[in-house]
Phi, psi and omega in degrees: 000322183291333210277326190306310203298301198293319173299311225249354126330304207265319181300337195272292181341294182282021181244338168297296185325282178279035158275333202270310206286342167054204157322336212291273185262115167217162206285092206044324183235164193262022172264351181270037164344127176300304193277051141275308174312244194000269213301309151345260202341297183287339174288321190273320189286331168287295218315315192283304197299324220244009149310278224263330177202147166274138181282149158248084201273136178271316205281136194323289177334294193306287192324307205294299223279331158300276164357297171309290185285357151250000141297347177284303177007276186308317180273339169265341172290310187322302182301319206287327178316296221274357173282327203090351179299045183262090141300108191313307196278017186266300161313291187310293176290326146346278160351271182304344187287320177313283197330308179310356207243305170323301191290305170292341173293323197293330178290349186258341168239034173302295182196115215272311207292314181289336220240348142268343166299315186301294151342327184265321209277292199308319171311296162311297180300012209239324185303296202282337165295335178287314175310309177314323191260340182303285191339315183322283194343289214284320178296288179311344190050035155265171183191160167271186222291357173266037204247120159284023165276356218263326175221081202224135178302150156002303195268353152261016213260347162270013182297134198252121271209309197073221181311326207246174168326280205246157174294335158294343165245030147278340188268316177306326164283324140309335204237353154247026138304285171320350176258322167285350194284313191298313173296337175274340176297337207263291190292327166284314179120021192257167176258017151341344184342281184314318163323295182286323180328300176312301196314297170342303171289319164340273206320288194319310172322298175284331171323292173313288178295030144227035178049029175307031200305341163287304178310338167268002153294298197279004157261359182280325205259325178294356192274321155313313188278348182251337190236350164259080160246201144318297215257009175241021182294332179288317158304336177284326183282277171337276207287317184299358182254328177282350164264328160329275222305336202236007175284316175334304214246317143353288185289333186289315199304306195289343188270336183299305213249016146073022181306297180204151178292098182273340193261345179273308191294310197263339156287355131296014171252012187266166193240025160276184172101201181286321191306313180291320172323304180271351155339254203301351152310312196279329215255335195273317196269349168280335152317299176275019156300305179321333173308340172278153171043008166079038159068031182264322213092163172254012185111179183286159197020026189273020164345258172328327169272001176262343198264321170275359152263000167290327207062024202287111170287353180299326199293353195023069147093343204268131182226029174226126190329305216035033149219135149324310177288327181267358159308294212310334188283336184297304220280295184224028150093168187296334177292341167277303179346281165333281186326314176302325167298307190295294182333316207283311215255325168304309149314313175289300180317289146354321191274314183291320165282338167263010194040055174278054193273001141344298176320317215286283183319309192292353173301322184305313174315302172318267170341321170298322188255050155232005137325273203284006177268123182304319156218096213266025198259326170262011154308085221299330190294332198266002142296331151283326181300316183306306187331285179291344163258003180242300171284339161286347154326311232254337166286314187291115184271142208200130144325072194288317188304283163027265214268331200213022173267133152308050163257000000 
């Protein structure tokens, strides 16, 4: 059982990486993705477990949480059949996201206890390698080559992207590393203070220069609710003086050398205008999709494609959902909808009778900042991050009264 353990650390560990590292690094062609290769691996090592032993999944969460995505699976693969709407390479990544989902239930109910230590240490270390290139990103203006900074105007092009496409859902990944690093600080019981302060500052950092404004909401509002106490004043004092001391000569160094436009990043933090404007366009015309297909959905990833045959000039040009939830309703219609909703309100009761109501928030979190990601259907961590928090809840023996009162 220990060589197992030790195998299956180390497999979910590089399957963490690259649900993060995503397109970003793969092997000559970009169809060979590390994390396809990874998930190959770990899909092949249960195989091998469950040759020598059976898994018994028991636990409510695993169950519910199953059930669900595989019925979305199964019901958004039909429609897209039965529309003629199939995109091979759409299908393909569909696929591996169910495999992912398959693949982390099974590791959390291998050993729940391993597989969130694992999950926080490959997260922190994936925080700060990410941070190294951003820092490239913002001096050099290079990205790697999947980043949409690479043909972008002039005066944004130091936005910094990492792994992913667009800076929002680099900024959004950060900040749910950060929540989760907070939750695991809360759940082992440990005092990481000076850690997360940094991640904090980090994270509230990358938020700005990539102009996120929901992740500097929701790290602004969780940074009040976890650290302006008492007992973290001293620390608090400390890192605000040592930021004090080192922004002065920072901010003179980016106004010299044109690093980036700081007064264009803070006139982009209001949440009027036109942005909010297609905000709400988007999300009333992702609503009024049911009127199609009698509300069946339109298939797999077919957002972006309802959005560009509505053709809506309100949209001034924007063909991305930005919330998760109401992608999911374009893609796959009110009957998942509904169930995922049911999935949701099932979860939070459950959260509430053992009084987790931490939990309650970071779900709640979650849905804002998959707000800010233009599309979040192939974004593979926060299907671990979902995961690892609704059901290693339910796993983990744990101090609920403690551990997870907002006190």
């Amino acid at each position: 059982m220990m060589k197992i353990d030790i195998q299956s650390r180390r497999i979910l560990g590089l399957l963490i990486i690259a649900s993060i590292a995503g397109p970003a690094i793969y092997i000559g062609i970009q169809e060979l993705q590390l994390f396809r290769i990874a998930l190959l691996i770990s899909t092949l090592f249960i195989i091998m477990i469950y040759s020598h032993k059976k898994l018994n999944v028991r636990d409510v969460n695993s169950i519910i949480v199953l059930a669900f995505f595989s019925f979305y699976f199964f019901w958004t693969i039909s429609i897209s059949i039965f529309l003629s709407n199939l995109n091979i390479n759409d299908l393909f990544n569909f696929f591996i996201l169910y495999l992912l989902i398959l693949n982390i239930i099974f590791y959390i109910n291998l050993n729940p206890k391993s597989f969130f230590d694992v999950l926080y240490k490959i997260s922190i270390l994936m925080f700060f390698i990410m941070f190294i290139i951003a820092l490239w990103e913002i001096m050099t203006h290079n990205h790697l080559a999947v980043s949409t900074s690479n043909n972008v105007a002039s005066y944004i092009e130091y936005m910094p992207t990492t792994f992913f496409t667009n800076p929002n859902d680099f900024a959004a990944i950060l900040t749910m590393i950060i929540l989760f690093s907070l939750y695991n600080n809360r759940i082992m019981q440990k005092n990481n203070v000076k850690l997360l302060l940094i991640m904090f500052i980090i994270a509230e950092f990358i938020a700005f220069i990539t102009n996120s404004r929901l992740n500097i909401l929701v790290l602004s509002l969780t940074f009040i609710l976890y650290f302006i106490k008492p007992k973290y004043f001293l620390h608090i004092l400390i890192i605000t003086i040592i930021i004090l001391g080192i922004s002065i000569p920072i901010v003179d160094f980016i106004k010299t050398n044109d690093i980036f436009n700081i007064d264009y990043l803070i006139a982009g933090l209001g949440f009027g205008g036109d942005s909010t404007s297609v905000r709400s366009t988007l999300y009333l015309d992702a609503i009024l999709s049911i009127e199609k297909n009698f509300g069946l959905g339109h298939g797999i990833n077919s957002s972006m494609l309802y959005f560009l045959n509505l053709n809506d000039p309100a949209l001034h040009g924007a063909v991305n959902t930005h919330n998760y939830v109401l992608e999911l309703l374009i893609n796959s219609g009110v009957v998942v909808f509904f169930f995922f909703i049911l999935l949701n309100i099932f979860l939070t009761y459950r959260f509430i009778v053992k009084k987790m109501y931490f939990n309650i928030y970071l779900l709640f979190m979650y849905y804002i900042i998959l707000m800010s990601s233009s599309s979040s259907l192939f974004l593979w961590y926060h299907y671990i991050f979902f995961l690892g928090l609704i059901i290693n809840s339910n796993n983990l023996l744990l101090n609920h009264k403690q551990i997870y009162n907002l006190k």
